[in-house]
N, C-alpha and C positions, 0 to 999 in steps of 0.2 A: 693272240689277244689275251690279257690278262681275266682273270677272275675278278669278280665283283666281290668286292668285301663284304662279309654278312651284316645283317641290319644290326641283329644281337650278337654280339661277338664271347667271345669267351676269355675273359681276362689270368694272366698269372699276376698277383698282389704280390712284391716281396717288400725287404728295406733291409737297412744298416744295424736299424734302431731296436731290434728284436723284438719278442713279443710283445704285448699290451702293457703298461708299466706305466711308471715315472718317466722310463728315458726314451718310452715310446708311444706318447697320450694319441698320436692321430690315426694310426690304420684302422683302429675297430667301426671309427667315424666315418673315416673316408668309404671303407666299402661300404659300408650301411647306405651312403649316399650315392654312390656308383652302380649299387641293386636297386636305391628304390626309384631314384630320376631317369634312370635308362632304362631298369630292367636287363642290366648285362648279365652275366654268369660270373663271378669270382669264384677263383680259387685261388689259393695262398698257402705257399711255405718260401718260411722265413728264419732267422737265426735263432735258436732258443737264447742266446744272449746278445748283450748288447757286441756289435761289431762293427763300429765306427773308425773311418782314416782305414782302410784297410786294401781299400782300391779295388780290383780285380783279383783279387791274391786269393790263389786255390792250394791248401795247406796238406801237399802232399802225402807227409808220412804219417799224416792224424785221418784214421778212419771218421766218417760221418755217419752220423745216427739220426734218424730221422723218425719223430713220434706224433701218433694222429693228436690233435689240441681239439679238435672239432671237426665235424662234418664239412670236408674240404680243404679243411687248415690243417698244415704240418708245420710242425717244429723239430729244423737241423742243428745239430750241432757244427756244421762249416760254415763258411761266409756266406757274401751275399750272392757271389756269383755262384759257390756251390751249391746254394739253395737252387737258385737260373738252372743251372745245368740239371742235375738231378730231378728237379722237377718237369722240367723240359722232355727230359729221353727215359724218366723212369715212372712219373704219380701220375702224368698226364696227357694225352694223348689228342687234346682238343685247342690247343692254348693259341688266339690268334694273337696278343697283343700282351705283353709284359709292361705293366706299371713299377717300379721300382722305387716306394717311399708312399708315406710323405715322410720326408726327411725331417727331424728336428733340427731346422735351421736352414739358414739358404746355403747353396752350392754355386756361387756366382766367381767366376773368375776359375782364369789356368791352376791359380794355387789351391784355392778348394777343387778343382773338379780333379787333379791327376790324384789325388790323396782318396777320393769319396767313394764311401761302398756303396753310396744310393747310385753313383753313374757308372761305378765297376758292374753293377749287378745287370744295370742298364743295358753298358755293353760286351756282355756275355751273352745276353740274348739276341745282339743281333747278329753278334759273331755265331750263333747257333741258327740263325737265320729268320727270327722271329723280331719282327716290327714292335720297339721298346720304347718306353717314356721315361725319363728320370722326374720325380717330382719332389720339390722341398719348398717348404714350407718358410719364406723371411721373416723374422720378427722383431721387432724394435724396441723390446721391451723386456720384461719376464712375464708378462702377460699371456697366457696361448691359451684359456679358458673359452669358453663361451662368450658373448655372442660372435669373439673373433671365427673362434674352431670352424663353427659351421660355416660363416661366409664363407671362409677360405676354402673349406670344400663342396664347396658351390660353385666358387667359381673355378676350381680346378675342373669339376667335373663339363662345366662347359665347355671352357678350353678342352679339353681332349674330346669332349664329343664332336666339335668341332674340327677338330684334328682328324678323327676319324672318319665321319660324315665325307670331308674332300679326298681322302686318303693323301693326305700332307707328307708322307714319306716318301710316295711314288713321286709327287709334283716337286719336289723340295732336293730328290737326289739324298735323300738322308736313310740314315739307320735308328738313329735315335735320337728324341727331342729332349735338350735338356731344360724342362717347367721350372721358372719360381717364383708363388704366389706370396705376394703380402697377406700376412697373418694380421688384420686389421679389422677395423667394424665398420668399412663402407660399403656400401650396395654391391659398387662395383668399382675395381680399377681399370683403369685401360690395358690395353694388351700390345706389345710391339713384341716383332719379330728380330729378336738382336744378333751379335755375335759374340762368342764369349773373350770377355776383358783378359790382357797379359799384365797381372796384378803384380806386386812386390811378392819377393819370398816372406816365410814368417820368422827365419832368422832360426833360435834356439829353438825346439819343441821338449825340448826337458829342463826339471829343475832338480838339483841334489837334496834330497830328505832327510832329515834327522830318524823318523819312524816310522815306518813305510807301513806299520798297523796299524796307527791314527792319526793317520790323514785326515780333514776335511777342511773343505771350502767351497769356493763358489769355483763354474766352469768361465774362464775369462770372455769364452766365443760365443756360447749362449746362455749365459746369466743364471743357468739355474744349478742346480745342488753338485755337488763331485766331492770326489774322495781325494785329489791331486796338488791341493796347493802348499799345504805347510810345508815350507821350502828353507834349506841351510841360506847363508850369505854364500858372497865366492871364497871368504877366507875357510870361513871353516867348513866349507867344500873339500877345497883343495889339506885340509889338516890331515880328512880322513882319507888315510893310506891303502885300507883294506874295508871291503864289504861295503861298500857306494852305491848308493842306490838313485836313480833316477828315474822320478814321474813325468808323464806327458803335462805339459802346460802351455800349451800354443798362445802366445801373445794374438790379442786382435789386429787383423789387418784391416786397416780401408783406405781404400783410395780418396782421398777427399775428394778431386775434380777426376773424376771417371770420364772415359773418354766417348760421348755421344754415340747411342749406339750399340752399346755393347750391353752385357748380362748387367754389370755393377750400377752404371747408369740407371737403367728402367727401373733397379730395384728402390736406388736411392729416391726415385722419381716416384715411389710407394706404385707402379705400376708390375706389370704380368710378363716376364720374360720368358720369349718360346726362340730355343737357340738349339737350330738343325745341325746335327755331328757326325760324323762317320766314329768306324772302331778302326783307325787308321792313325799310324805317325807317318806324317811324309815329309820326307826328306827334304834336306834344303839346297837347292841346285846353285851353283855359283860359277862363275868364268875361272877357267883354270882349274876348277876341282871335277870333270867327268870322266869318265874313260878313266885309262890307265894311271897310277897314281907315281911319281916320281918326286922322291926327294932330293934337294942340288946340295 
């Protein structure tokens, strides 16, 4: 017989997005909101820097440094998943539930989730074997102030308490839920339980720079400030022979007609995607391809 889940559980907070910032305005919110509506436990270590597109990727030959921010809160210098881990088997000893984000930005679709360090960090923890959330945050705007902020974590936190109240992992067959809330000022949106959309790739994710020390522009994917666009043409790309430099600039993807159902769908629907995952690639079985493998 399994164990009953505690009423109060003890949360690990991580994300992509690093500490409190510009490129990181929701965790300080969100926990505030997940101590004071539940009464849960949080504790939180997270990147000292920003660590987005980064996946699951544990950066072997770089030692990680890890510094108290606060009562509970650490800040690593490794990803997101090494935050997971190391917080996992080394600060804490109590952690029943790993939230991972809120993310700046949605994580909807195969193309944003295999790249994301909010669903990398995700699932590290459950491959450590601890029941994980991914949560990010959609936004349709450059708006993400008040009085969106707080709805949206309002209603994340219901959604998961909800989530946890059924134990939705055990009923679900899952490891990790991947959450994503409209960052919006309605009460509430509806909630569907999807699956995640097989979206277009993004094509190029670089641009060649003329001066890779003044940089600036706008982020194409979520509309607010970066350092990545001032971009060469292709000719005078290809002029320079030596010393090329290339910035991340991911083109926006969206599916216009998202396929019912899925993560892209509910979000375009301004509604609450809750999309049950394994930390699992499985293989794709075909007639003629098992067993033994012979080429004619």
């Amino acid at each position: 017989m399994m164990s009953a889940l505690p009423n109060i559980p003890t949360v690990l907070i991580t994300n992509d997005d690093g500490p409190p910032g510009e490129e990181s305005p929701f965790i300080e919110t969100f926990a505030a909101h997940l101590t004071a509506k539940l009464g849960w436990r949080v504790r939180v270590c997270i990147p000292a820097h920003q660590r987005s597109w980064i996946s699951k990727a544990i950066l072997v030959n770089e030692p990680v440094h890890v510094t108290s921010h606060k009562k509970d809160w650490y800040l690593a210098t490794g990803t997101p998943a090494s935050c997971v881990n190391i917080a996992l088997h080394h600060l804490f000893s109590d952690i029943d539930l790993v939230i991972s984000g809120p993310n700046l930005g949605s994580n909807i679709g195969n193309t944003c989730a295999l790249s994301s360090g909010t669903l990398g960090a995700a699932m590290e923890a459950a491959l450590c074997g601890t029941k994980a959330l991914a949560l990010s945050f959609a936004f349709y705007n450059g708006d993400i102030a008040e009085p969106k902020l707080g709805n949206a974590c309002r209603m994340a936190v219901d959604v998961i308490e909800k989530l946890w109240r059924k134990d939705a992992w055990e009923k679900a067959g899952a490891s990790v839920f991947n959450v994503n809330v409209p960052l919006v000022e309605h009460t509430a949106c509806p909630v569907f339980v999807t699956r995640m959309a097989n979206g277009p790739g993004f094509g190029s994710l670089y641009k060649p720079v003329a001066d890779v020390d003044n940089l600036d522009g706008v982020n194409r994917i979520t509309g607010l400030p970066t350092k990545n666009v001032a971009v060469l043409d292709d000719a005078q790309a290809h002029a320079a022979e030596k010393d090329r430099v290339f910035v991340f600039s991911a083109p926006y993807v969206c599916d216009p007609q998202p396929e019912v159902g899925t993560d892209t769908w509910a979000i375009r629907l301004c509604a609450i995607s809750v999309t049950p995952l394994r930390p699992e690639l499985r293989g794709i079985r075909s007639i003629g391809w098992t067993g033994d493998l012979e080429f004619q």
